[in-house]
ZAMARGU-4260 file (C-alpha; in steps of 0.2 Angstrom, whole numbers, plus 5000, padded with zeros to 4 digits):
<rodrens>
0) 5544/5604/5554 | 5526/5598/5558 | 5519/5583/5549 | 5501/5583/5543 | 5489/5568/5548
5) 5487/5567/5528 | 5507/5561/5526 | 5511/5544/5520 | 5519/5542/5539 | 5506/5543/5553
10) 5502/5535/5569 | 5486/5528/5559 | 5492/5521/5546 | 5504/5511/5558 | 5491/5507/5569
15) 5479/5498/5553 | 5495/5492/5546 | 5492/5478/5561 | 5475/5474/5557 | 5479/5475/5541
20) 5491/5460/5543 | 5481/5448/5553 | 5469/5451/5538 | 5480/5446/5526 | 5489/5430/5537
25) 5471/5425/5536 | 5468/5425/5517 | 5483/5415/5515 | 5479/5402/5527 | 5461/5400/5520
30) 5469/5398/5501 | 5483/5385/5509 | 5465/5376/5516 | 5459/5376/5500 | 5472/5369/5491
35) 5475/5354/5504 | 5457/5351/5503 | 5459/5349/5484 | 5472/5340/5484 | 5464/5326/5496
40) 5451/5326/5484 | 5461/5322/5468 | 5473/5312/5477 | 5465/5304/5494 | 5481/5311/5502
45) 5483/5331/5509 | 5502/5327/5509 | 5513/5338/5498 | 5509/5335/5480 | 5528/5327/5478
50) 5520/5313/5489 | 5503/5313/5486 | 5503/5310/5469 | 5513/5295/5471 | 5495/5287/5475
55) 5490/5287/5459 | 5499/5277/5445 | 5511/5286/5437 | 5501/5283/5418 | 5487/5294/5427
60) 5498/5311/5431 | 5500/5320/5413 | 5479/5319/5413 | 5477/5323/5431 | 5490/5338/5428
65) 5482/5342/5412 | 5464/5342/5417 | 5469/5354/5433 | 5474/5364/5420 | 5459/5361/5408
70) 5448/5366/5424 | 5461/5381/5427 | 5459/5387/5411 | 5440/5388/5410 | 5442/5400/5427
75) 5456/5409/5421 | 5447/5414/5403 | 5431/5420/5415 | 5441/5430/5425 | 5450/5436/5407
80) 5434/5441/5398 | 5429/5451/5414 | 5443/5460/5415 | 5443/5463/5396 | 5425/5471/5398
85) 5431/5483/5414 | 5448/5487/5403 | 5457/5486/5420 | 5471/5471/5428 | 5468/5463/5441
90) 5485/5465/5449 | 5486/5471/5464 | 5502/5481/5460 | 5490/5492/5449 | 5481/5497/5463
95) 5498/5501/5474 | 5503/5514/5459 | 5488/5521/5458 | 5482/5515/5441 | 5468/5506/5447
100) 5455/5512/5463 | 5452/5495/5472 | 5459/5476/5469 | 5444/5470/5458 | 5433/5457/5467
105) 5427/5445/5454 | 5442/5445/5444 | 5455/5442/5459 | 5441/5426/5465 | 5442/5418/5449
110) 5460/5418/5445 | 5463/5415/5460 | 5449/5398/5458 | 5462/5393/5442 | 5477/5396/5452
115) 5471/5383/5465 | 5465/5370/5449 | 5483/5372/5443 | 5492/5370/5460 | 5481/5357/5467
120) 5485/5347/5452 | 5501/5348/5452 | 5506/5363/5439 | 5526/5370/5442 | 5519/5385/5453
125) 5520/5395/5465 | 5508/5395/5480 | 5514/5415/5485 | 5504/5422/5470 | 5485/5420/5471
130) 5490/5420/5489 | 5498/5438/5489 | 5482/5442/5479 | 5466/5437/5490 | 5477/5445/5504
135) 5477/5463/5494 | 5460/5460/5489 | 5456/5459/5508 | 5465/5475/5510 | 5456/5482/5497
140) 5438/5477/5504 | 5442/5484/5522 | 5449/5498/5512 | 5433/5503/5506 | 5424/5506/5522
145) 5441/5513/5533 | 5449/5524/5521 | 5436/5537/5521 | 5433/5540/5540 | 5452/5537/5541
150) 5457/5548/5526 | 5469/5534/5519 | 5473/5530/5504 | 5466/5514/5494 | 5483/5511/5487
155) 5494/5511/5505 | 5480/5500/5513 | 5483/5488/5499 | 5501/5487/5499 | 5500/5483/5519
160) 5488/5467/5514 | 5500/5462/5500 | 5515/5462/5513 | 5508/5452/5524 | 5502/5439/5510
165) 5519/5438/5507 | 5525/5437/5525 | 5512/5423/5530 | 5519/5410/5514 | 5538/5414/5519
170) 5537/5420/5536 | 5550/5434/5532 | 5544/5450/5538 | 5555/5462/5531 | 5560/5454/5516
175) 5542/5452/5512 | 5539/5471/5515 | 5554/5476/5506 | 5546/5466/5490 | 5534/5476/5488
180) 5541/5492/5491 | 5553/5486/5475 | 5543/5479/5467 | 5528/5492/5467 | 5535/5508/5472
185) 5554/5506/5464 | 5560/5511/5484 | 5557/5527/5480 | 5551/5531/5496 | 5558/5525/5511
190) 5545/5531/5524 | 5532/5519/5513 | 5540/5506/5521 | 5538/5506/5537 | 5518/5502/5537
195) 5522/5486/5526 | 5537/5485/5541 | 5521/5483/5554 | 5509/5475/5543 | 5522/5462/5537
200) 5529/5459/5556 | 5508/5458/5563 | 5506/5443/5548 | 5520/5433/5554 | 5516/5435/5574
205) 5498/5430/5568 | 5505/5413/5559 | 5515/5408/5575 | 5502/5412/5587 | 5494/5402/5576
210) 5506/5386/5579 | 5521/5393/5563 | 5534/5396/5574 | 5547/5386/5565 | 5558/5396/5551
215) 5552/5390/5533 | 5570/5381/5529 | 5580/5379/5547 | 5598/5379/5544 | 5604/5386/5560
220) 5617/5372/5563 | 5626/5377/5545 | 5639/5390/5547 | 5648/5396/5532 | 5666/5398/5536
225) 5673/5415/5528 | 5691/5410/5519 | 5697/5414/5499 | 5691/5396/5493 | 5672/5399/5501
230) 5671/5418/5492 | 5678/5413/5475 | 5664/5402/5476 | 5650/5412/5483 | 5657/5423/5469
235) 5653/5408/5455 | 5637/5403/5464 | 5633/5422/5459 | 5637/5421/5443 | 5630/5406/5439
240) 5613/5409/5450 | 5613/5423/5438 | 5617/5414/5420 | 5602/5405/5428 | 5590/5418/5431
245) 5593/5424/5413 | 5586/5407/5406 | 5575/5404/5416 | 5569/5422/5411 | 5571/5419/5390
250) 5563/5399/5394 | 5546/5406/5401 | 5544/5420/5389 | 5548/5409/5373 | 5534/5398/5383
255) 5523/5416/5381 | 5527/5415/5364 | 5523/5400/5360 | 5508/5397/5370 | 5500/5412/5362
260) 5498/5406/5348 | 5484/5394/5357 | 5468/5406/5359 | 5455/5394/5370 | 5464/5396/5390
265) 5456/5381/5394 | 5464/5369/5381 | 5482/5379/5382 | 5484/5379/5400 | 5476/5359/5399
270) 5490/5357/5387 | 5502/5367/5399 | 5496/5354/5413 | 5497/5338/5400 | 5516/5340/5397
275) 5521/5344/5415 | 5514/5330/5420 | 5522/5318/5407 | 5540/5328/5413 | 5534/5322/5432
280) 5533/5303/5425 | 5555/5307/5426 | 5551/5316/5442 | 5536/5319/5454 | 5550/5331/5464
285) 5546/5343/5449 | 5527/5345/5454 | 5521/5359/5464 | 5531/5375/5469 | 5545/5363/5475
290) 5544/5371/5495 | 5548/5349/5501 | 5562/5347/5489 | 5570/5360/5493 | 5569/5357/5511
295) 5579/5338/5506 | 5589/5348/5496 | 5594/5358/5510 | 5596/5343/5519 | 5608/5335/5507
300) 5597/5321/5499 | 5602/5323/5482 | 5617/5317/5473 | 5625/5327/5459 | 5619/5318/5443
305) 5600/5321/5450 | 5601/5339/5453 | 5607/5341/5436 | 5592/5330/5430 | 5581/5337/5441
310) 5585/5356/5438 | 5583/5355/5421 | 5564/5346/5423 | 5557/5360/5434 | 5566/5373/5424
315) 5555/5364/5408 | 5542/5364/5419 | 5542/5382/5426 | 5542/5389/5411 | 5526/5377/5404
320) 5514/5381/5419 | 5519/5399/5418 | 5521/5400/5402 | 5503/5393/5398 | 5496/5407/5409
325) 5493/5399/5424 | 5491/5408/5439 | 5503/5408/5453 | 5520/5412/5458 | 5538/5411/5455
330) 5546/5413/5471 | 5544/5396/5477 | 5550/5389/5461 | 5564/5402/5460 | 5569/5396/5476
335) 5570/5378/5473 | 5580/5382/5455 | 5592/5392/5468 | 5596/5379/5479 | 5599/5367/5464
340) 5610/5380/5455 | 5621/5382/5473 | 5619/5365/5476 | 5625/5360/5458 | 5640/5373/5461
345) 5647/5366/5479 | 5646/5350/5470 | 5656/5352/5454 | 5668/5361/5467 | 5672/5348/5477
350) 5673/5336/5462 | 5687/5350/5456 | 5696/5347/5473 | 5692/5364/5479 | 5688/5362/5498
355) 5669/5366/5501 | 5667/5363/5520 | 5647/5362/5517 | 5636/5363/5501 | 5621/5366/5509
360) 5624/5383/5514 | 5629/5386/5494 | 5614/5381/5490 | 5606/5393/5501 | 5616/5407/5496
365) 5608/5401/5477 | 5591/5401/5482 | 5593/5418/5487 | 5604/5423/5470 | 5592/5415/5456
370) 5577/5422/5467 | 5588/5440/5463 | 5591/5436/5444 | 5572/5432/5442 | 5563/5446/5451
375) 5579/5459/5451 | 5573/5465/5467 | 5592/5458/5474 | 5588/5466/5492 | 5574/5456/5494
380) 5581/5441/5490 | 5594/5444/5502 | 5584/5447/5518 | 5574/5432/5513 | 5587/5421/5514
385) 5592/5427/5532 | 5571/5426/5538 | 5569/5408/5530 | 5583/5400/5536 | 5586/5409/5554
390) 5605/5410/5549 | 5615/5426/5552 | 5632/5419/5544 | 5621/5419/5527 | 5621/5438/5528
395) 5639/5444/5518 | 5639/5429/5506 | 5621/5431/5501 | 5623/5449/5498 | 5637/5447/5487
400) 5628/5434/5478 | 5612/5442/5476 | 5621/5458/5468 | 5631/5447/5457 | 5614/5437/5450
405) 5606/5453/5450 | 5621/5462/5440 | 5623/5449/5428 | 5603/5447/5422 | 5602/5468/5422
410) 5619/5466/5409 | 5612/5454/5398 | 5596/5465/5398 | 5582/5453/5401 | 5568/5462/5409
415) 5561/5456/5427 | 5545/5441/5428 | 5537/5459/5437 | 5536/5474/5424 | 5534/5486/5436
420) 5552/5483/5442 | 5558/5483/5422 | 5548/5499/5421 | 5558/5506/5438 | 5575/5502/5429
425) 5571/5508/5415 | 5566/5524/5422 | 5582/5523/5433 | 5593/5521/5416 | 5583/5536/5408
430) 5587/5547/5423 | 5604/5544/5423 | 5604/5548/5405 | 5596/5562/5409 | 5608/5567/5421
435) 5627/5562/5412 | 5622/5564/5393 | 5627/5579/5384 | 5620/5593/5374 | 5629/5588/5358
440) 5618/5572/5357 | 5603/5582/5353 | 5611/5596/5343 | 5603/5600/5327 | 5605/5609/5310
445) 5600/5628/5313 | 5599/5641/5300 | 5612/5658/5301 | 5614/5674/5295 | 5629/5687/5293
450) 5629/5703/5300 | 5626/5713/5282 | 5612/5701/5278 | 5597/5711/5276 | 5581/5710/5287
455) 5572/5705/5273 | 5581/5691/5272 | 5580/5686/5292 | 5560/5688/5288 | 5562/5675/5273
460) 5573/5665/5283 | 5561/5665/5299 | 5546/5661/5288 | 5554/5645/5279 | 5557/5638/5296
465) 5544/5645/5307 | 5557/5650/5320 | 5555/5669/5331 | 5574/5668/5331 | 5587/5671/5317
470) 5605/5666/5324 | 5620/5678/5319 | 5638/5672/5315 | 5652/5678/5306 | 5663/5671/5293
475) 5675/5659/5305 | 5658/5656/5312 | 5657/5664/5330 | 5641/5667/5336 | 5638/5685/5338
480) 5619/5684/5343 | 5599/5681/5336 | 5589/5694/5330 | 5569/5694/5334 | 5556/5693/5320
485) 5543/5702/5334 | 5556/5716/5334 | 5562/5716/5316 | 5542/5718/5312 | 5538/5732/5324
490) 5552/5741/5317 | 5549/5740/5301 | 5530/5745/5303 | 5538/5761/5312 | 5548/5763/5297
495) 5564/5763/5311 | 5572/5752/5300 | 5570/5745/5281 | 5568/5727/5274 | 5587/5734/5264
500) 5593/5739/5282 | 5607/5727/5289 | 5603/5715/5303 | 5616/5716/5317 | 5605/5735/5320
505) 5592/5725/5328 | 5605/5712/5334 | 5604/5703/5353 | 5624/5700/5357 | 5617/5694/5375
510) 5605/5680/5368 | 5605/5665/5379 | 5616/5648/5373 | 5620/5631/5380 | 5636/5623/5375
515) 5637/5606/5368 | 5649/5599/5383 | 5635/5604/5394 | 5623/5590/5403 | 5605/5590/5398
520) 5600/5592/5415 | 5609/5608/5413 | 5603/5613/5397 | 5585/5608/5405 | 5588/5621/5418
525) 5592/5633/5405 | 5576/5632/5398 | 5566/5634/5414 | 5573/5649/5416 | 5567/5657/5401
530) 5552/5656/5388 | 5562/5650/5373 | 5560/5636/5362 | 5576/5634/5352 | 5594/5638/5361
535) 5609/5641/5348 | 5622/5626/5355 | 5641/5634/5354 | 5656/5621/5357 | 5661/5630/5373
540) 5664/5649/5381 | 5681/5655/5372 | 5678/5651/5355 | 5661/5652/5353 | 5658/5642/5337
545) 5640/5639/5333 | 5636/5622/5329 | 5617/5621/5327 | 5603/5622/5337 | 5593/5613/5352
550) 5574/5611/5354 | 5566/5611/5373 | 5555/5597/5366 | 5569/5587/5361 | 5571/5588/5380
555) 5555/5586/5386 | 5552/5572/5376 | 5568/5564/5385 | 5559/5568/5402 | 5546/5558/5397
560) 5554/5542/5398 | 5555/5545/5421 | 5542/5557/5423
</rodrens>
């Protein structure tokens, strides 16, 4: 079969996808510029904001916090208005679905000016977010002079750019290009991959030429040891990772909620800032997206009691920044809560006398799991975990893990922090609904006649409720057939028959039905087949009894919910 230059696979997609990449390693590096350059301003130090702060008394961090926020706000609530007046987002995802042309320039610039007030300062972020975003808007501005000559699509070029965005903060190739395919196009289609494969792979390969060689969180030296007492656990770090995810999930949008209420963006994410930084006067660990701390916790600085403590600042503090509206990601922070959660776990398990050979591979195995239960994209999470840490034993514990966290969020039926990958499972559940619910859920009450009742009264009948069909039983209620109005009409005009004249003498005894065991995908192709709006539904192919009636809109309606 021959493949046209317009498909989504071609040799030039794959060869921009490379471009494409370097393009997008190099918006993330000039952002990560930025941000040190900022925080060397505020705090005299471009260490990580965990250290730098420390130069400052610690009276000074809630106003330094909240007036990185205040500043925030003030970008964010231009970039809102702006958006407001062009009734478009500025998500990039919008563009890669095809709901937007191009990643909007001035909008993406000024959130992503509030997202480096907020970081900068110290807010419970995320780093990969505004990041991910300047890399798409890159793609979309070389989109806008390749695409035509090259007869590629706005949309793929993106999604190229915002892979590598991803790739350059984590230095995971495939994890990062399978993110976005989950995240944006539900993994619908598996040949959209492999240009944010390239693209992701020519990012990372750009950072280490560039001196990142080094994986994000080495733990080559860890092995996890696979005996009854390590699954059990890796089995409970799942569960818990994804107890977690849930309330990290119901903590940030009750912060939404709450927040709202708040209509000036400057004063709500200054307020947003102010409290995280009285919660960093307990701990300056909880500033920033957490990337250092959870290098020391994979490292095993931090006894039981201060992970508890700790976990439960940054989750308070997550859900503030975010839930203020502060721009930026979750991953980070996901991550660090992960490696908390597993750590937490090992911990508690050891204390129980169950033998834990080493807790810092569950905290791994964590990271990976409440990153799942957060974004419910558990495959991601997964390969994640194996790019950041360069460790192959990782691989059947963290899958189990990632599927439990994921499993347990989906069950309790919190939506993901990305809507476009709520929207993908709920038109996932509406599909298989579609495909395993019956006919007798959407059965309803249909008028009937007897074979003396008069034409006359089939008229009458059809008038009252506008139907072309009047369905025919007998007294046990078998379904004998429909008579048409178009034909009853004809023949009475002709004066073939009378208004007095019986109607099983213009009677169809072959008139299509659907029976109410059958799917509706079944009854849906039923339909297709003919022009009819209404089918009689009979309770199955022996007896024949009628039972009422089923509309093609009722099933066109349900179509609606995954078309």
């Amino acid at each position: 079969m021959s493949i046209s230059g317009r498909h989504i696979l071609n040799w030039t997609s794959i060869l921009v996808a490379i471009p494409i990449g370097m393009l997008g390693a190099m918006a993330t590096l000039l952002f990560r510029a930025l941000i040190e350059i900022l925080t060397r301003l505020i705090f005299g130090s471009g260490d990580d904001i965990t250290h730098a702060v420390l130069s400052r008394p610690w009276y000074s961090w809630p106003l330094i916090v909240g007036a990185g926020g205040l500043a925030a706000g003030f970008f964010l609530r231009y970039a809102t208005r702006l958006e407001q007046q062009q009734t478009a987002r500025t998500d990039y995802l919008e563009v890669i679905n095809a709901r937007l042309d191009a990643v909007p320039t001035r909008t993406s610039l000024f959130r992503a000016l509030s997202s480096l007030f907020s970081v900068s300062s110290g807010a419970s972020l995320g780093k990969e977010g505004p990041m991910v975003q300047l890399a798409a808007l890159a793609g979309s501005l070389a989109a806008r002079v390749i695409q035509r000559p090259l007869k590629l699509k706005n949309s793929d070029v993106v999604a190229m750019a915002a892979a590598a965005g991803l790739a350059s903060v984590y230095h995971a190739p495939l994890a990062s290009a399978i993110f976005v395919a989950e995240i944006a196009f539900g993994i619908s289609a598996l040949q959209r991959l492999i240009p944010l494969v390239v693209s992701a792979g020519a990012a990372v390969l750009t950072m280490w030429m560039l001196g990142y060689t080094s994986a994000l969180y080495p733990l080559s030296a860890v092995h996890f040891d696979i005996s009854f007492s390590s699954m059990l656990l890796t089995v409970v770090v799942g569960l818990v990772s994804g107890l977690a995810g849930w309330v990290i999930i119901r903590l940030i949008a009750s912060s939404k909620r709450r927040f709202a209420t708040i209509t000036s963006l400057p004063l709500r994410l200054g307020l947003g800032g102010l409290a995280v930084g009285v919660l960093a006067i307990g701990s300056t660990d909880i500033l920033g997206n957490g990337y250092e701390v959870i290098v020391r916790i994979m490292s095993g600085d931090f006894v039981l009691k201060t992970l508890l403590v700790l976990f439960g600042l940054k989750l308070v503090a997550t859900a503030l920044s975010v839930g203020s509206g502060a721009v930026g990601g979750m991953f980070t922070p996901s991550l660090m809560l992960g490696a908390m959660t597993g750590g937490i776990v090992a911990l508690f398990a050891n204390l129980a006398g169950m033998p834990v050979n080493n807790s810092l591979v569950f905290a791994a195995i964590g990271m990976g799991a409440v990153l799942a239960a957060v974004s419910q994209a558990p495959l991601m999470a997964m390969l994640m975990v194996l790019e950041m840490t360069f460790n192959s034993s990782l691989l059947f514990p963290t899958m189990i893990a990632c599927c439990l966290a994921s499993m347990t969020v989906y069950r309790l039926q919190s939506a993901s922090t990305y809507p476009l990958v709520t929207e993908h499972l709920n038109r996932a559940d509406a599909w298989f609904d579609f495909d395993n619910s019956i006919i007798a859920q959407y059965i309803v009450a249909g008028a009937a006649l007897h074979p003396q009742d008069s034409v006359g009264k089939a008229l009458a009948v059809s008038s009252i409720k506008r139907e072309r069909f009047v369905y025919i039983i007998d007294e046990q209620g078998t379904f004998l057939g429909a008579v048409s109005i178009h034909d009853i009409s004809h023949q009475v005009l002709d004066k073939a028959i009378t208004l007095d004249s019986p109607v099983n003498c213009v009677m169809d005894s072959d008139f299509p039905v659907v029976f109410e065991y059958q799917t509706v995908r079944q009854g849906w192709d039923i339909f297709s087949g003919i022009s009819l709006e209404r089918l009689p539904v009979l309770n199955n192919s022996e007896e024949r009894k009628y039972l009422g009636a089923i509309s093609k809109t009722s099933l066109i309606q349900k179509t609606k919910t995954f078309i």
